[in-house]
LOFINU-300884 format. One line per 10 residues: for each residue z, y, x of C-alpha. Coordinates in Angstrom, 1 decimal. Each point is the difference from the previous one (the first is absolute). Last residue first. Example, Ala and Ser with C-alpha at 12.3 -4.5 7.8 and 13.67 -1.06 7.14 Angstrom:
! residues 2
7.1,-1.1,13.7 ~ 0.7,-3.4,-1.4 .
This chain:
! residues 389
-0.8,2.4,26.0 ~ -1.3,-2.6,-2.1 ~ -3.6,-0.7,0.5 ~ 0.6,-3.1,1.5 ~ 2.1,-1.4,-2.8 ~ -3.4,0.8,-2.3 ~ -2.7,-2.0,2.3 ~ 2.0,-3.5,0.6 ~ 1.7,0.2,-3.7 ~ -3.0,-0.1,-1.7 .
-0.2,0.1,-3.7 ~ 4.0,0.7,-0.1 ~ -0.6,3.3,2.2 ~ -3.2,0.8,-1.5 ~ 1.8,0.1,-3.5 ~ 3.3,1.5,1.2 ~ -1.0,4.0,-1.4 ~ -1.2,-2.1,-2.8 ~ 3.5,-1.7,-1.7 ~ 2.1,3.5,1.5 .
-2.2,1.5,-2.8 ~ 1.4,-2.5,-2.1 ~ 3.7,0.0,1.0 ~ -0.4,3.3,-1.0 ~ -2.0,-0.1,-3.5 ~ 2.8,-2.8,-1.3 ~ 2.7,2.1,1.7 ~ 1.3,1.6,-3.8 ~ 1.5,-3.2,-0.7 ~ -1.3,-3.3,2.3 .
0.6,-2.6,-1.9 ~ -2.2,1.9,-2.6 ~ 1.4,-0.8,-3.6 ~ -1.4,-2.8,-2.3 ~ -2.1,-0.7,-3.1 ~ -1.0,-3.4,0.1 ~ -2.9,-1.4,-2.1 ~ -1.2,-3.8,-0.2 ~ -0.2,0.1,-3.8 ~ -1.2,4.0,-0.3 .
-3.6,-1.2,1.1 ~ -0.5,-2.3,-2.5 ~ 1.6,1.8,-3.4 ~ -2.3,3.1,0.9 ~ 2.3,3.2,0.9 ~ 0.1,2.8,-2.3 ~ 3.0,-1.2,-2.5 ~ 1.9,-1.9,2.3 ~ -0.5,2.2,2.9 ~ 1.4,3.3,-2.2 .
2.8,-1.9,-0.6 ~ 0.5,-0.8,3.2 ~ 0.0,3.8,1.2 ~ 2.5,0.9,-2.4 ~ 2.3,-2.9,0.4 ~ 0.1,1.5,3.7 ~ 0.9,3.2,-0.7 ~ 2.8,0.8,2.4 ~ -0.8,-2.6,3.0 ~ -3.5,0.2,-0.6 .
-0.1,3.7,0.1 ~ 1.9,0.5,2.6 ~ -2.7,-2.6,2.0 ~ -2.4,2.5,-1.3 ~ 1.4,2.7,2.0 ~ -1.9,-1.6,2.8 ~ -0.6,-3.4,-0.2 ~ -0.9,-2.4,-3.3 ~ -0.5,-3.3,1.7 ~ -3.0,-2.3,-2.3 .
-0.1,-4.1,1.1 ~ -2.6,-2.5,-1.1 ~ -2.7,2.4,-0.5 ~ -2.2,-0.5,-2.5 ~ -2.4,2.6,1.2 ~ -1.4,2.1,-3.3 ~ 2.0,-1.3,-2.6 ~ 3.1,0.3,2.1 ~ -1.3,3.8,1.4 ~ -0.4,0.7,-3.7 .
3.6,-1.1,-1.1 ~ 1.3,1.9,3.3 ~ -1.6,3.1,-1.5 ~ 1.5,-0.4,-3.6 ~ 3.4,-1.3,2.0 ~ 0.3,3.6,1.0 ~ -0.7,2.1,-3.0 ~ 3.2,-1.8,-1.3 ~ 1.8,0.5,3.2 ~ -0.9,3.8,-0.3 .
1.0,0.2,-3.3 ~ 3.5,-1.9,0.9 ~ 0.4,2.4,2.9 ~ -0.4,3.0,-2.2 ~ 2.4,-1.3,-2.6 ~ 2.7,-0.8,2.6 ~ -0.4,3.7,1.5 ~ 0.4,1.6,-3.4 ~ 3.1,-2.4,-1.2 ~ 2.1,0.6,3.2 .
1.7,-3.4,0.1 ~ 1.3,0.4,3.5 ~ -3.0,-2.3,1.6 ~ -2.1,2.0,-1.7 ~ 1.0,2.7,1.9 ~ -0.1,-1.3,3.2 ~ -3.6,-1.0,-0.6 ~ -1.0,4.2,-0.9 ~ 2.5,0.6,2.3 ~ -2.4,-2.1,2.6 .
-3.0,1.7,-0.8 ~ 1.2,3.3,0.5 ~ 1.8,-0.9,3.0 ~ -4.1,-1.7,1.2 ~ -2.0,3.2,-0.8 ~ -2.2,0.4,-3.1 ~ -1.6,3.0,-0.5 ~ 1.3,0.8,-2.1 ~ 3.4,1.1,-2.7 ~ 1.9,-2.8,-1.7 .
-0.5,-0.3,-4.6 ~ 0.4,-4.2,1.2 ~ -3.8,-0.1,-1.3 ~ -1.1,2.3,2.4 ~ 2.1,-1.5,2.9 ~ -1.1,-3.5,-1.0 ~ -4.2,1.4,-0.3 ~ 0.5,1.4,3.4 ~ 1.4,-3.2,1.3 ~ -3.1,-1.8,-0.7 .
-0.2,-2.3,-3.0 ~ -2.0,1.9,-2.9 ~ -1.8,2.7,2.3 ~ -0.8,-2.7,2.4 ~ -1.8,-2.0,-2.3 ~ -2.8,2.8,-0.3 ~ 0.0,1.6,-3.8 ~ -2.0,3.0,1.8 ~ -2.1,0.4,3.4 ~ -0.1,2.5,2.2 .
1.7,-1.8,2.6 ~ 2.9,2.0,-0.8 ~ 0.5,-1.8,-3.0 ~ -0.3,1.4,-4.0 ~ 2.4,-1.4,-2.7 ~ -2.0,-2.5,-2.1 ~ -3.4,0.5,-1.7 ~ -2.2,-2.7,1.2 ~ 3.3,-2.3,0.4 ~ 0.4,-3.4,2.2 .
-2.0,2.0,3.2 ~ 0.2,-1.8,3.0 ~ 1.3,2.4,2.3 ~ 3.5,-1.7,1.2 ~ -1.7,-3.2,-0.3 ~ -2.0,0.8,3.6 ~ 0.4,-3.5,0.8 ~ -3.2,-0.8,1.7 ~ -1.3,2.7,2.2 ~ 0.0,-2.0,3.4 .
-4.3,0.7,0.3 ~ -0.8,-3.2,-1.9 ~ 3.0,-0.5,-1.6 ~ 3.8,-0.7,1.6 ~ 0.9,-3.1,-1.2 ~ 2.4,-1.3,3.2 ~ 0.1,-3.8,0.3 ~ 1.9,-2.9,-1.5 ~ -2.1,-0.6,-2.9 ~ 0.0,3.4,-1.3 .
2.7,2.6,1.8 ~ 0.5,2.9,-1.8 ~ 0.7,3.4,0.7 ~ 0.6,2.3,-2.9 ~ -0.1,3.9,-0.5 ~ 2.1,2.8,-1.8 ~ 0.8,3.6,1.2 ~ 3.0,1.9,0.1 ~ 1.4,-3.0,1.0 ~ -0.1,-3.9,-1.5 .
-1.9,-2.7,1.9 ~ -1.1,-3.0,-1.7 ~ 0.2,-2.5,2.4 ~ -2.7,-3.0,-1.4 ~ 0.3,-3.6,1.2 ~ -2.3,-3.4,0.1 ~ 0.8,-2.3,2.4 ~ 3.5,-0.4,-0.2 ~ 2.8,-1.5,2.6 ~ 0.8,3.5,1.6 .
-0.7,2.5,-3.4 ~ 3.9,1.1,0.5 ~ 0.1,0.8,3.6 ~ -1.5,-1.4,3.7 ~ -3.8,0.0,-0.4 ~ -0.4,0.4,-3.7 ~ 2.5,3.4,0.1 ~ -1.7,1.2,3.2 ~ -3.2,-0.4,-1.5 ~ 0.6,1.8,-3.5 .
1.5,2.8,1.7 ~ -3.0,0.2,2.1 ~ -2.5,0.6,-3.0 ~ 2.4,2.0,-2.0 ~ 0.8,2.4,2.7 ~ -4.1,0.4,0.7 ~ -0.7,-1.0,4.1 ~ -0.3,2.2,3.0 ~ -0.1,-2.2,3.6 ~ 0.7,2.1,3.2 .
-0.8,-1.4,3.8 ~ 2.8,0.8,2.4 ~ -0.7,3.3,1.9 ~ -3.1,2.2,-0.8 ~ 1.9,3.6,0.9 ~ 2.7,-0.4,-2.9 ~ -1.8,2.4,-2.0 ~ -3.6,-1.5,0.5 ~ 1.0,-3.0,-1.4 ~ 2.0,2.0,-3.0 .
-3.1,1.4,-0.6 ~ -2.6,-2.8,0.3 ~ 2.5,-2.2,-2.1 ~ -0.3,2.8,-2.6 ~ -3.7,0.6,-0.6 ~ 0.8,1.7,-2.9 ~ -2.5,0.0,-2.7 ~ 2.0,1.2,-2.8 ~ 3.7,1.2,0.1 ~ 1.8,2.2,-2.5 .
3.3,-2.7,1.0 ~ 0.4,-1.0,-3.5 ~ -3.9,-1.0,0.0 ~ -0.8,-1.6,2.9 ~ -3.3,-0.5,-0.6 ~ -2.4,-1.7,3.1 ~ 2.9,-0.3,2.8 ~ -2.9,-1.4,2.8 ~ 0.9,-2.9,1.9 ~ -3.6,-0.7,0.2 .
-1.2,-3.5,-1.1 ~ 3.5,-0.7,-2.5 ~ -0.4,3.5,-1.3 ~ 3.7,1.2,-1.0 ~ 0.7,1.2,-3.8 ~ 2.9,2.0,0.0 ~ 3.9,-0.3,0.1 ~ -0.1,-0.5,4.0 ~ 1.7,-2.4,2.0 ~ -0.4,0.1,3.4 .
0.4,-2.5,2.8 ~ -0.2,0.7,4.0 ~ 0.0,-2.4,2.6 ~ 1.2,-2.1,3.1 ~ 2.9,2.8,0.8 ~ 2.4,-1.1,2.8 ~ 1.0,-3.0,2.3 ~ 3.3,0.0,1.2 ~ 1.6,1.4,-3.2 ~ 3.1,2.3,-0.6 .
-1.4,1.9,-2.9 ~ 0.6,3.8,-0.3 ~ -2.9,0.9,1.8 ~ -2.5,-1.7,-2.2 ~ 1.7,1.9,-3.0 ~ -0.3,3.1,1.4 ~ -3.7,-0.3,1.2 ~ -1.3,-1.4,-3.0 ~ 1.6,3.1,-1.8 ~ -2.0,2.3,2.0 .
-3.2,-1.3,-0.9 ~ 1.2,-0.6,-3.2 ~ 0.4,4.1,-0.2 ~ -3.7,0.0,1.5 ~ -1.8,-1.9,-2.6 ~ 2.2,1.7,-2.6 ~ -1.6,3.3,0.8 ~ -3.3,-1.3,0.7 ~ -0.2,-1.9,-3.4 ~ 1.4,3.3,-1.9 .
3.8,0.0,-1.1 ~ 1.2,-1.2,-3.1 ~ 1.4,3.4,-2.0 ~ 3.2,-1.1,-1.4 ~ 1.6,-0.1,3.3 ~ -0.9,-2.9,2.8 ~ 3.7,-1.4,0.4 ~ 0.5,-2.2,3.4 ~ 1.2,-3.5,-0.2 ~ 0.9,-1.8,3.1 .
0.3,-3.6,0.8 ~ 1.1,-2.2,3.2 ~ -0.1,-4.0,0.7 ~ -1.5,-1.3,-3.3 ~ -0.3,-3.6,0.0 ~ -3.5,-0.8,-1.1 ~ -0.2,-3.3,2.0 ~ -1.0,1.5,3.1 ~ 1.6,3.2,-0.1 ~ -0.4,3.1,-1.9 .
0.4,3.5,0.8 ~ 0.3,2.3,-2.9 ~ -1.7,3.4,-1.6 ~ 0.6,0.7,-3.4 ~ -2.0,3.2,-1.1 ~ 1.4,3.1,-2.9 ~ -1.2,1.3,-3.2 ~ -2.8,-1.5,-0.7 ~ 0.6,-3.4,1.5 ~ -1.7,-1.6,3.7 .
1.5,-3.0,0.7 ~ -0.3,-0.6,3.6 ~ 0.6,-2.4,2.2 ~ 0.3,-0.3,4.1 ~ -0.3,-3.4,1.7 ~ 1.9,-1.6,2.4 ~ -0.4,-1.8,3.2 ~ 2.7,-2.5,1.1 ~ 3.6,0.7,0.5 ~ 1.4,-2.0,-2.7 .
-2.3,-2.7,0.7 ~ -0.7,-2.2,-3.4 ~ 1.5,-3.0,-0.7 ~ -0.2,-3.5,1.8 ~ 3.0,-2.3,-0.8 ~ 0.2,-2.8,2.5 ~ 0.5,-3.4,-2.3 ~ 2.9,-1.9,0.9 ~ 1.1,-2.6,2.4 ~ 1.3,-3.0,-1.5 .
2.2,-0.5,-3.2 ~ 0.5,3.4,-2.4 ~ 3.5,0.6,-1.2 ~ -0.4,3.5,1.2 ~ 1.1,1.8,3.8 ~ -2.8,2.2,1.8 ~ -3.4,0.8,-1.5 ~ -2.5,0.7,2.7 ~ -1.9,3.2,0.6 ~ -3.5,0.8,0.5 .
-1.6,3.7,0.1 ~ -3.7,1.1,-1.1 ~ -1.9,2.7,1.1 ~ 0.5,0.8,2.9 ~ -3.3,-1.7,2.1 ~ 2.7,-2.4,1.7 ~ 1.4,-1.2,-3.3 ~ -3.6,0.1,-1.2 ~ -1.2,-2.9,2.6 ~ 3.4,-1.4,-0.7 .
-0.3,-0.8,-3.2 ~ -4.2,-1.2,0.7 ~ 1.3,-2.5,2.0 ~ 2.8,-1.4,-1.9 ~ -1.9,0.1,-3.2 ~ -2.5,-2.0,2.0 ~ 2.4,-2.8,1.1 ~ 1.1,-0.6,-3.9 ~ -3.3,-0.3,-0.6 ~ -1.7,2.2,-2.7 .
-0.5,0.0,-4.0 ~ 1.2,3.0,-0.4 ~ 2.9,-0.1,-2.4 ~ 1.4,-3.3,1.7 ~ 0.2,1.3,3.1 ~ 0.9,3.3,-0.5 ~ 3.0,-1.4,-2.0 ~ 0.5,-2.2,3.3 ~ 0.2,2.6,2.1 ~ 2.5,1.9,-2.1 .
-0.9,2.5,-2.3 ~ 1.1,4.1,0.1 ~ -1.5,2.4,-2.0 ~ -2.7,-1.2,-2.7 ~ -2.7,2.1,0.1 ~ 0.1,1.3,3.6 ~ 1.1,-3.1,1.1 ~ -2.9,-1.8,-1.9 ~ -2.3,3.1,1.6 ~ 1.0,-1.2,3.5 .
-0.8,-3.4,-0.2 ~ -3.3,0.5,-1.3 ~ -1.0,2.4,2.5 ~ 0.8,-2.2,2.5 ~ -1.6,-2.4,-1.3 ~ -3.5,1.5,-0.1 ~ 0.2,1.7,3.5 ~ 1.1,-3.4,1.4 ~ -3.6,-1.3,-2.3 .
């Protein structure tokens, strides 16, 4: 039961950031006496921090403010792209403490290879944080389907991956130390965005992500829908056209070649593969009136809000966040993208609909894999903070 509670208590922190005692209190259900004991059990384990409020109108002695520890354990993130990795230390409470991004070149490099530069990377960034306790995990975001039994980075397609065993890798390239956790970008950026972002508050969410590839996490009555094997939400290769523009999955007419960022450079006349400046002067240009680069972001918004209209009719989700360079796409085409909704979507579903942003920008995926490198840490705070080193 302590083990319970404390674990409770620390992942409202985590969630929510700073509360007061009696916010704890009253969310949780527990005596004010309890909160007080199990605040200072994880004050002394370094992981959470108290403070109390100084001046106010307030009467009587006030509330002590418990937040997390700035110099408690960490974890290390990574958003893995295909042209370049984001690496980041993250606090409790998904403050990010140090980031790096390194560029990858045009040609993604091999499981092994980038198993080994993260390796590296890990290392850097750890070093650079000022921290009393040190690394409790590892969390990688990969644009590829991820086993949910194995680990195992099934079909990674813009990365020319298939059947990588990539937390075994990059395990074995930082010489076993904290415990690594691989999860699809979609997938976590979904999580961290219902956990602490835009979906917080809704219990059924989709995070389209938009890159060079296309995929969806969603969230179905409050918890993850990942399929039988963590395969669900593989849009990006759901094929909306027999004969449409061929894939690289072998494939043709997939969705991904009507919404990716290859099918915006093509249709913006703008040389590929696709890379993230050519992508954004593609945006940038739109933005100036460019009449080329407008049209081809309103084609691809109208293709978008065809599969977002199928995902609706499909899951009813309450809330769907465009990330990715589809949140550019909202935010230039969105009359586009709800027209399209209005005439696919069934007059039910579209009622209770809200088509938002990521809270989170382009660190959805990030804060997400940090989201799973803390998951033994928040399930048992006893075990994990011991581990720290």
């Amino acid at each position: 039961m302590r083990r319970h509670n404390l674990s409770l208590v620390l992942a409202e922190v985590h969630a929510a950031g700073e509360l007061t005692r009696a916010e704890l209190t009253h969310r949780l259900g527990m005596s004010r006496s309890t909160i007080g004991a199990l605040v200072a059990e994880l004050t002394d384990l370094g992981l959470v921090s108290e403070s109390v409020p100084s001046g106010g109108d307030r009467v009587g002695r006030p509330s002590h403010v418990v937040g997390p520890s700035a110099r408690g354990p960490f974890v290390v993130a990574i958003d893995i792209d295909v042209t370049h990795i984001t690496v980041a230390a993250i606090g409790i409470g998904g403050t990010v403490l140090h980031r790096r991004t390194v560029q990858t070149g045009p040609v993604s490099p091999s499981p092994a290879s980038m198993a080994a530069l993260i390796a590296a990377e890990v290392g850097r960034v750890a070093e650079a944080v000022p921290s009393a306790a040190g690394v409790i995990g590892v969390g990688v975001s990969v644009p590829g389907t991820v086993d949910r039994h194995s680990g195992l980075v099934g079909v990674a397609p813009n990365l020319g991956w298939h059947d990588a065993a990539f937390g075994d890798l990059l395990t074995e390239a930082m010489h076993r130390g904290a415990p690594v956790e691989v999860g699809n970008d979609a997938d976590l950026a979904v999580l961290a965005e219902h956990r602490r972002g835009s979906g917080r508050g809704s219990e059924d969410v989709i995070y389209l992500m938009g890159r060079v590839g296309v995929g969806a996490g969603i969230i179905s009555g409050g918890v993850p829908l990942r399929g039988h094997d963590g395969h669900a939400g593989e849009i990006g290769h759901t094929v909306i056209e027999a004969g449409g523009p061929p894939c690289h999955c072998g494939k043709a007419g997939c969705t991904e070649t009507y919404i990716g960022e290859g099918a915006l450079l093509t249709l913006a006349h703008r040389p590929l593969p696709p890379t993230d400046d050519a992508v954004s002067d593609v945006f940038a240009a739109a933005r100036s009136g460019d009449a080329v680069a407008l049209l081809a972001v309103r084609t691809v918004a109208g293709a978008l809000g065809r599969a977002v209209a199928g995902l609706v009719n499909m899951l009813n989700p309450e809330r769907v966040l465009l990330g990715g360079s589809f949140s550019h796409v909202l935010e230039l085409a969105r009359p586009e993208i709800e027209r399209a909704l209005e005439t696919h979507v069934l007059e039910a579903p579209a009622r209770s609909l809200q088509l938002d942003l990521p809270a989170f920008g382009p660190d959805s995926a990030l804060l997400g894999a940090a989201e799973i490198g803390f998951a033994a840490l928040l399930a048992d705070p006893l075990v994990a903070a011991s581990m720290s080193a």
